[in-house]
C-alpha positions as CSV (number, residue, x, y, z in Angstrom):
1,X,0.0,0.0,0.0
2,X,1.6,3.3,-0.7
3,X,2.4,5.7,2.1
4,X,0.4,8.7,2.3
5,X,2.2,12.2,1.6
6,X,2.3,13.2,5.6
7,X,3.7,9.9,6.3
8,X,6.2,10.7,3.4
9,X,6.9,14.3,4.9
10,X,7.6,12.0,8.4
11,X,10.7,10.1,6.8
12,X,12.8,13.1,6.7
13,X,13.0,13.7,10.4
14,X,13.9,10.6,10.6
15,X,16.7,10.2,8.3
16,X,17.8,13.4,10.1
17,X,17.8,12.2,13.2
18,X,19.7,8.9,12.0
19,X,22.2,11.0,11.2
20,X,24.3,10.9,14.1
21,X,23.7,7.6,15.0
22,X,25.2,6.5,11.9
23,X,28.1,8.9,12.2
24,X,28.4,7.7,16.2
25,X,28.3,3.6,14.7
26,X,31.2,4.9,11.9
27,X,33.2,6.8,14.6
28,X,32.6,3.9,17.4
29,X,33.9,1.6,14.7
30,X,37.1,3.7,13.6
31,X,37.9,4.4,16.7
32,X,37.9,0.8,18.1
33,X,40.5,0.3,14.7
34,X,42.6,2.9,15.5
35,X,43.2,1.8,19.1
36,X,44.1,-2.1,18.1
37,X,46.4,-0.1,15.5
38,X,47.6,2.1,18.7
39,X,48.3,-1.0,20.6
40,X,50.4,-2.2,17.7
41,X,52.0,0.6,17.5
42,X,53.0,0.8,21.5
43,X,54.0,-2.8,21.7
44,X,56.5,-3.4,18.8
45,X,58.3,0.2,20.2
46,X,58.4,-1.8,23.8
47,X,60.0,-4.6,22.1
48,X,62.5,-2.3,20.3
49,X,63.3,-0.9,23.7
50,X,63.4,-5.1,25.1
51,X,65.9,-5.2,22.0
52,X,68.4,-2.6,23.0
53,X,68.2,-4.2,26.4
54,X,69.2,-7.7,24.6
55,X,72.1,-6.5,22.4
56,X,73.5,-4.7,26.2
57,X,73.0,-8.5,27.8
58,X,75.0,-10.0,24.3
59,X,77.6,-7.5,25.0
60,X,78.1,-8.6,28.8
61,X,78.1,-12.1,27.7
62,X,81.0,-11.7,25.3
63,X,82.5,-10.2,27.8
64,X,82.3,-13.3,30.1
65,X,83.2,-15.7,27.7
66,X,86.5,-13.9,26.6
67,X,87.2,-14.2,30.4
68,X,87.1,-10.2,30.9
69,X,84.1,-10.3,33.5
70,X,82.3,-13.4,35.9
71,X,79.3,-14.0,35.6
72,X,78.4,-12.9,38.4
73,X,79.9,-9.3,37.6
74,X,77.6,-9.3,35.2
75,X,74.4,-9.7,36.4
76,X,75.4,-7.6,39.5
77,X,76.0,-4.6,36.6
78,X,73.1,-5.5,34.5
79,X,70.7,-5.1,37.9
80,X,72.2,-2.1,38.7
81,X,71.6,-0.8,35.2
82,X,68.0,-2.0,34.3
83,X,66.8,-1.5,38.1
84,X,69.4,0.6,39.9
85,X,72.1,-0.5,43.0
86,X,71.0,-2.3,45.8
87,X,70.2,-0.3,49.2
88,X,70.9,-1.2,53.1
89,X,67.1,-2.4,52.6
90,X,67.3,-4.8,49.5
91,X,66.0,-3.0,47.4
92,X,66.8,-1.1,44.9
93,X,67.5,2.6,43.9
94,X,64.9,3.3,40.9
95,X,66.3,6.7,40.7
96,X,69.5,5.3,39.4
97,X,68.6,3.4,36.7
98,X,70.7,3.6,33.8
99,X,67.9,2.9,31.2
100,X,65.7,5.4,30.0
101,X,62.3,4.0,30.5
102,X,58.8,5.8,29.6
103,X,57.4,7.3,32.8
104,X,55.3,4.3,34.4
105,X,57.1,1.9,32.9
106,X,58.9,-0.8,34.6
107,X,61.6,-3.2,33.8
108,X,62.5,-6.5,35.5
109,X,63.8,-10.1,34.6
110,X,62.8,-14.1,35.9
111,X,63.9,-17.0,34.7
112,X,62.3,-20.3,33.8
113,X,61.4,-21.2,37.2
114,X,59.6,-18.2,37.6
115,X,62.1,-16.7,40.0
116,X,62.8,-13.3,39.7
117,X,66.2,-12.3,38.8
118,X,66.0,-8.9,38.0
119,X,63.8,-6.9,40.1
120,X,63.4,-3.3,42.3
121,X,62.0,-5.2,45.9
122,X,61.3,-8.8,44.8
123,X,64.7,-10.6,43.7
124,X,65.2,-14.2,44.9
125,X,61.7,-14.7,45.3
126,X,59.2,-17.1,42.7
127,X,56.6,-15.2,41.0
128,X,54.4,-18.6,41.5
129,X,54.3,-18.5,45.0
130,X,53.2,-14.5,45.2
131,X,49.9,-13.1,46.6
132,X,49.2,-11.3,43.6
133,X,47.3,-12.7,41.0
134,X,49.1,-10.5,38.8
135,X,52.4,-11.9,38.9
136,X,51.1,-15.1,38.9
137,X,48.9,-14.6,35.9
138,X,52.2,-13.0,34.0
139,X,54.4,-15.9,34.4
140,X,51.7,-18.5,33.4
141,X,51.3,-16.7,30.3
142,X,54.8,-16.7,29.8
143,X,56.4,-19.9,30.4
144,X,53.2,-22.0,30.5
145,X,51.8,-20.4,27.2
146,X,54.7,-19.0,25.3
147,X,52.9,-15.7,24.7
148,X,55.6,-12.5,24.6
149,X,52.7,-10.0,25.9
150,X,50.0,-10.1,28.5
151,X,47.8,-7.7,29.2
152,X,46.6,-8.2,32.9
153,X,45.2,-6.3,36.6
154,X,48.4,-6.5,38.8
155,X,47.0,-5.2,42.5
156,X,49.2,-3.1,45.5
157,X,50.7,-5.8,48.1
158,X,47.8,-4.3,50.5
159,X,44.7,-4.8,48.0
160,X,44.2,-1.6,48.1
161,X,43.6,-0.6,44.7
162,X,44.2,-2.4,41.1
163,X,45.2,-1.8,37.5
164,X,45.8,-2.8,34.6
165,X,49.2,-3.4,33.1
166,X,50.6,-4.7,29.4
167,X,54.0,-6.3,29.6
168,X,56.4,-7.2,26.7
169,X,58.6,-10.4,27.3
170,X,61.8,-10.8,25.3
171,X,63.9,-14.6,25.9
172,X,67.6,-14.6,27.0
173,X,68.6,-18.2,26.0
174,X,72.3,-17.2,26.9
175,X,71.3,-16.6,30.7
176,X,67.9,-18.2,30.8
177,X,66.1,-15.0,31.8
178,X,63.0,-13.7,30.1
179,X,63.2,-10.0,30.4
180,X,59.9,-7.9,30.8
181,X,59.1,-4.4,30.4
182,X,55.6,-3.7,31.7
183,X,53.7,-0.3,31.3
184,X,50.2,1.0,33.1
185,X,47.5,0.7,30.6
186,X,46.6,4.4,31.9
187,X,50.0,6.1,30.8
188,X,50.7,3.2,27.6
189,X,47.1,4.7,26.3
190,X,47.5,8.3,27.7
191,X,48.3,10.0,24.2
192,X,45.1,8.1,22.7
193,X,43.4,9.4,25.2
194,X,43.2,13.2,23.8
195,X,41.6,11.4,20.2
196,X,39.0,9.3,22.6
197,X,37.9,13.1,24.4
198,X,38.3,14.7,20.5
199,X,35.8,11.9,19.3
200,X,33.6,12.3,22.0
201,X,33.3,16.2,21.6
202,X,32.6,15.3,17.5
203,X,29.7,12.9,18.4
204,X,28.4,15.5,20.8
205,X,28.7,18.4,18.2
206,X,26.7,16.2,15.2
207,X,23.8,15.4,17.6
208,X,23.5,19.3,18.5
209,X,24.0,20.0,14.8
210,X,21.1,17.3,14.1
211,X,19.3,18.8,16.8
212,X,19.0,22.2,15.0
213,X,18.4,20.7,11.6
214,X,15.5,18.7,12.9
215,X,14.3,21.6,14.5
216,X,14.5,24.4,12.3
217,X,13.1,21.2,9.5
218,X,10.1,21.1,11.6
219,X,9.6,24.7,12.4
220,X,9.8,25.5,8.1
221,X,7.9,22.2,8.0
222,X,5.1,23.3,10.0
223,X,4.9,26.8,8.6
224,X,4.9,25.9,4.9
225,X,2.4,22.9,6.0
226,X,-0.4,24.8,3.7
227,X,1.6,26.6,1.5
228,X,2.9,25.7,-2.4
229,X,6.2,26.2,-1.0
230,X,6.2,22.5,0.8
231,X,7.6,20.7,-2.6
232,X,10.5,22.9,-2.0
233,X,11.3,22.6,1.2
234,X,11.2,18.9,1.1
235,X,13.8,19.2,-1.8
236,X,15.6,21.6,0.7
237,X,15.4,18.5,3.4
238,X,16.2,16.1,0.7
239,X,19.1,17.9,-0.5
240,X,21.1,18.7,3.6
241,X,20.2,15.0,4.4
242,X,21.8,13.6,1.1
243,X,24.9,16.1,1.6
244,X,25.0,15.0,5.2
245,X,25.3,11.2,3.9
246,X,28.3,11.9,1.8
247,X,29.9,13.4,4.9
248,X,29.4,10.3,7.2
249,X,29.9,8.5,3.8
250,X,33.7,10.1,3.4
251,X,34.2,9.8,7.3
252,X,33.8,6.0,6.8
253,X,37.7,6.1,5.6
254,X,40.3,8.9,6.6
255,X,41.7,8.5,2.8
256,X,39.1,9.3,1.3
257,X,37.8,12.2,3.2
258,X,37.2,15.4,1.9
259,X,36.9,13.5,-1.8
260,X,33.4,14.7,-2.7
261,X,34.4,18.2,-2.2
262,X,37.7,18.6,-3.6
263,X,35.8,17.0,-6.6
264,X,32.3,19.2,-6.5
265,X,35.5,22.2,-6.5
266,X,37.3,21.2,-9.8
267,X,34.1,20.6,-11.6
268,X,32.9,24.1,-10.7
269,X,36.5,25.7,-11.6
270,X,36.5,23.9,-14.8
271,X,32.5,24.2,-15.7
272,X,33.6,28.1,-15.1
273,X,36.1,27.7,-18.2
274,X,33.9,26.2,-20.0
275,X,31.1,29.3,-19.7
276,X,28.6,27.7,-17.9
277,X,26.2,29.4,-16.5
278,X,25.9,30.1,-12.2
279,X,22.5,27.8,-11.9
280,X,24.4,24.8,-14.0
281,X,27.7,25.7,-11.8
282,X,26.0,25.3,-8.7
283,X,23.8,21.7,-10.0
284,X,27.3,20.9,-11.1
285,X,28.7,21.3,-7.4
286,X,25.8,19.5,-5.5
287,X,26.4,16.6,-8.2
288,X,29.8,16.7,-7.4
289,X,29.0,16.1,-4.0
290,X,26.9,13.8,-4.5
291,X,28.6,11.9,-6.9
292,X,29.5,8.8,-4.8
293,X,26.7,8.5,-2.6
294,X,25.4,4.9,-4.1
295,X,28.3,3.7,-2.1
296,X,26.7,4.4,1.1
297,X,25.1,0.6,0.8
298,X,28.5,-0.9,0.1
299,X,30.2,-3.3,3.3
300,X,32.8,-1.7,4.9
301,X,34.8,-4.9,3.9
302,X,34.7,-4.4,0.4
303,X,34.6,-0.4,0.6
304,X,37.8,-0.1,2.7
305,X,39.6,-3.3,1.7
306,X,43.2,-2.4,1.6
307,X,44.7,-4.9,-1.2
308,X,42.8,-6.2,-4.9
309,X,39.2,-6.8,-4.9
310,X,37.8,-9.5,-6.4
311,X,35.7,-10.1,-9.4
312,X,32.3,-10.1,-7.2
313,X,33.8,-7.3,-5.0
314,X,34.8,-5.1,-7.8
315,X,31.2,-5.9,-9.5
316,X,29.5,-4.2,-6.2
317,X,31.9,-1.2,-6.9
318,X,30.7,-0.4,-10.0
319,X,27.1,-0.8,-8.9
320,X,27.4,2.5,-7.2
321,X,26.4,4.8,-9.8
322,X,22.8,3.1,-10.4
323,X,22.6,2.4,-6.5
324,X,23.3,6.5,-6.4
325,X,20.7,7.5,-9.0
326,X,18.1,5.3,-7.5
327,X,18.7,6.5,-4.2
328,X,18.4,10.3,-5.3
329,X,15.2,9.2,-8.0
330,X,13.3,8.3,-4.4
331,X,14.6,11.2,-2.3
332,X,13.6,13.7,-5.2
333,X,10.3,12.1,-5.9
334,X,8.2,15.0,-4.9
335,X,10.6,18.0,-6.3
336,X,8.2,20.9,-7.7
337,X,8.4,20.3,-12.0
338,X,10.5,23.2,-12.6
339,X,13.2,21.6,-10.9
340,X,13.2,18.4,-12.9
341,X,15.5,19.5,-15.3
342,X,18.4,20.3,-12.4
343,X,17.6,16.8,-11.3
344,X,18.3,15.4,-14.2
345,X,21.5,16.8,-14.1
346,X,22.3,15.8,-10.4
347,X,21.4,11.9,-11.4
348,X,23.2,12.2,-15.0
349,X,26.3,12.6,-12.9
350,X,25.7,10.4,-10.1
351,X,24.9,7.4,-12.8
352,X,27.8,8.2,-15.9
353,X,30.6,9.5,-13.8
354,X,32.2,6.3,-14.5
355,X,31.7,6.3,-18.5
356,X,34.3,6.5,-20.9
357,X,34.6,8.9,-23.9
358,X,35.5,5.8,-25.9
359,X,32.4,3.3,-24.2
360,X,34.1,1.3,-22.1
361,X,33.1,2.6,-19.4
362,X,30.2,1.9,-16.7
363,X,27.0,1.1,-17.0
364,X,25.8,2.2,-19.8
365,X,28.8,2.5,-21.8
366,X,28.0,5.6,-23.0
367,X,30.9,7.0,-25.6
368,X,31.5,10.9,-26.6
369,X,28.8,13.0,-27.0
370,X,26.3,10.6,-25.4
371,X,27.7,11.0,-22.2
372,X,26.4,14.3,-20.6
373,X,28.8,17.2,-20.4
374,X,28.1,17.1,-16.6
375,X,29.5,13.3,-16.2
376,X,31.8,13.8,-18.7
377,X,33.0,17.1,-16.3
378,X,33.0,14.8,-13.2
379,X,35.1,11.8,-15.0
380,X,38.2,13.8,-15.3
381,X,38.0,15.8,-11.8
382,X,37.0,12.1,-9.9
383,X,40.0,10.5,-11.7
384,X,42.0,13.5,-11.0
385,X,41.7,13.8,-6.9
386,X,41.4,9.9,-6.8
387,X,45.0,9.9,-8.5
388,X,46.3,12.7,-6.5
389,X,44.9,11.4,-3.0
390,X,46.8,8.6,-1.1
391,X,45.2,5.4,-0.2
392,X,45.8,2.6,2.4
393,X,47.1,0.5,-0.3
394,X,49.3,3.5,-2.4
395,X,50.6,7.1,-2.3
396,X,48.9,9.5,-4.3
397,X,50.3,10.6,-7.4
398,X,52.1,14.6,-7.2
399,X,50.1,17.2,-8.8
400,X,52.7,16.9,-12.4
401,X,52.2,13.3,-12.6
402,X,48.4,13.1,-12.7
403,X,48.2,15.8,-15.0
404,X,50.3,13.1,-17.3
405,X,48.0,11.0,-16.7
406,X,45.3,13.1,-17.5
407,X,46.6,14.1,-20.8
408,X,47.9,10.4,-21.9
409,X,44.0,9.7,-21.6
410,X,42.7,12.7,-22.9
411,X,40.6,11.4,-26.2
412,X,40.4,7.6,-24.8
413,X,39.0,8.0,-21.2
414,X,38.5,11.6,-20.6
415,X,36.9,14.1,-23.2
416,X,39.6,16.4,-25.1
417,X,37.2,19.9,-24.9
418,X,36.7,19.3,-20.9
419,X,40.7,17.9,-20.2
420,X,41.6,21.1,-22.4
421,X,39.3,23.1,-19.9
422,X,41.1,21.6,-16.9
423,X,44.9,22.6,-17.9
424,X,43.7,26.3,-18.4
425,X,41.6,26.4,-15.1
426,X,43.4,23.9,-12.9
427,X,46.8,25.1,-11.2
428,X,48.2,24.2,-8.6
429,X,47.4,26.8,-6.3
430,X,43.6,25.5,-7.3
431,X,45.0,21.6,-6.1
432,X,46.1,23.5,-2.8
433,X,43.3,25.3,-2.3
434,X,41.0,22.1,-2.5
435,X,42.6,19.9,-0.1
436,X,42.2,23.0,2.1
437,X,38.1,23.1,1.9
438,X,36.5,22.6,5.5
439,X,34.3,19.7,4.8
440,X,31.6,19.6,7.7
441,X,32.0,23.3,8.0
442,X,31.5,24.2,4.3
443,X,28.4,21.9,4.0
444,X,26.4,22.2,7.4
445,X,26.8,25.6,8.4
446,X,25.1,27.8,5.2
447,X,22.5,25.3,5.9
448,X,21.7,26.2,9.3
449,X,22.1,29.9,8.4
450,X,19.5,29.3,5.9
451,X,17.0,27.7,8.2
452,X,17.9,31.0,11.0
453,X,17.2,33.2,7.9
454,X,14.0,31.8,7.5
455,X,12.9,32.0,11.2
456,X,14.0,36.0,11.6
């Protein structure tokens, strides 16, 4: 049964106040990347550091085997090195340590007994036989499972508090000692921590942004209720929603962010050479923005893959240009007539971006004049910022080398009257310039100025 119009007018709230919960599920998801990346990153430079304290060890055992130092010598230095010199109390003088350790960390040896041999206040004794759960837990995981990190919660001698710790083991064969280097998961992930409270502050600030677009939608909503004005400002809602999707769509993947802008630019700087008017300019730029937004229904594991696609995955690629126009055909449905033609233009560009001026492109394979000047436009400035922005998987080309490219395809892919456009409007102050464009900024706020406008 088809929905009535009010039910209709409904959706749009709702796909506004989605919004954020999208962007917060895409942000929940990058960030939960980026810290397994972060705790990559922290635990191979702890290694490093366990190497540096191996190649010292390989130096003191040279020197016992050519007879220059006892054993015993040795290990008496290396302790006083890695956890300072003994005082009248047993234990040792942390302020003396000859290592330079992160602040928190903490460095210590035991051997395959689980005794420890290197260690501030608990040399001599076996980790098995301690209180804490902590120590216990670390060695198990050690010798009993072979594993050269733990994460575990390592509690004060008096229970009075807890935390957690992640320790790096590196084996001494030489001297049978397994040397650890353990850091507080509170100052290992205190640098993260600023991009966690950053996050945070960028969730809060798109549910206040949707806040204001659902509101000032409902307030225009309301007062153009009776008025011939509504087809409009549906279009209006259509048009902040779909530009708001091509935001979270971008924010999906850090490469690829900004892409639908810096291409909406070039196609208005080289639609501009070619004397089009302002009205085509400006359906030119939403297109341009809107360009890739058939992609918003593609699996992260195919959109972000970092090596080659396969032949399925690459065939729900190029589906995005028809899954783009069919996307805008419903969410333009009820545009007033006298629009239809700027429509047309928007969905010629979102479905023949990808054509070819010789036909091989996709999906129509469309060749040289058949392809609309708007796709044909888009096709050169996509293929230009894709070249020129870096991937997972590559760098992106320099600004010389992509104009090659441009020209060795000028007549095969790319049409020679818009690539000839591009060399007399694109420099590369414009390249600068476009990887310089706010993207949130630039696209949100003239819309909530508009909406403020209409409510003075």
């Amino acid at each position: 049964m088809p929905l009535k119009s009010t039910t209709k007018s409904h959706l749009y709230p709702i796909f506004l106040v989605l919004l954020p919960i999208i962007f917060t599920v895409v942000v929940v998801i990058g960030y939960s990347e980026a810290k397994k990346l972060y705790f990559q990153s922290g635990v191979h430079a702890m290694d490093r550091q366990l190497n540096t304290v191996t190649q010292i060890l390989s130096l003191f055992n040279d020197q016992v085997k050519d007879g220059l130092l006892s054993y015993t010598a040795a290990e008496n230095q290396i302790r006083d090195m890695m956890v300072g010199p003994k005082l009248p109390d047993q234990t040792r003088d942390r302020t003396q340590v000859k290592l330079t350790l992160a602040q928190g960390d903490e460095l210590f040896a035991f051997n395959s007994q689980g005794t420890y041999i290197v260690h501030n206040s608990l040399e001599g004794q076996n980790m098995y036989n301690l209180p804490n759960q902590g120590d216990r837990f670390l060695v198990k995981q050690t010798l009993d499972e072979g594993k050269k990190f733990s994460t575990y919660r390592w509690s004060l001698p008096d229970g009075s508090s807890s935390m957690e710790k992640i320790a790096v083991v590196r084996y001494f064969p030489q001297w049978d000692w397994y040397i650890c280097l353990v850091s507080t998961e509170s100052e290992f992930y205190e640098q993260f921590t600023k991009v966690k409270v950053f996050l945070i502050l960028l969730v809060v600030g798109s549910y206040l942004i949707a806040a204001i677009l659902f509101t000032l939608t409902y307030r225009k909503e309301k007062a153009l209720l009776s008025s011939n004005l509504r087809g409009e400002q549906l279009a209006e809602v259509n048009q902040s929603i779909l530009k708001s999707l091509a935001v979270a769509l971008e924010e999906r993947d850090s490469y690829t962010s900004g892409h639908s802008q810096r291409v909406a630019y070039y196609m208005h700087v080289i639609g501009k050479q070619m004397g089009l008017d302002e009205r085509t300019l400006d359906l030119m730029y939403t297109g341009g923005l809107l360009h890739d937004i058939g992609k918003i229904g593609i699996e992260d594991s195919i959109l972000l893959k970092p090596g080659k696609l396969t032949d399925e995955e690459f065939h729900s690629i190029k589906s995005h240009p028809v899954r783009g126009e069919a996307l805008l055909r419903k969410l333009y449905a009820q545009v007033d007539k006298k629009d239809a033609a700027g429509i047309r233009c928007i969905l010629a560009i979102t479905r023949h971006h990808h054509e070819r001026f010789d036909g091989k492109g996709y999906p129509d394979q469309l060749q040289k004049d058949d392809i609309p000047i708007f796709a044909r436009v888009t096709a050169v400035a996509d293929s230009f910022d894709a070249m020129t922005s870096s991937r997972a998987y590559r760098k992106g080309l320099s600004f010389s080398k992509a104009c090659d490219e441009i020209i060795r395809n000028k007549g095969t892919q790319f049409c020679p009257k818009v690539v000839d456009a591009f060399f007399q409007s694109i420099t590369e102050e414009t390249f600068h310039h476009a990887h310089q464009i706010s993207r949130a900024n630039e696209l949100l706020d003239p819309l909530v100025m508009e909406q403020r406008a209409h409510l003075a």
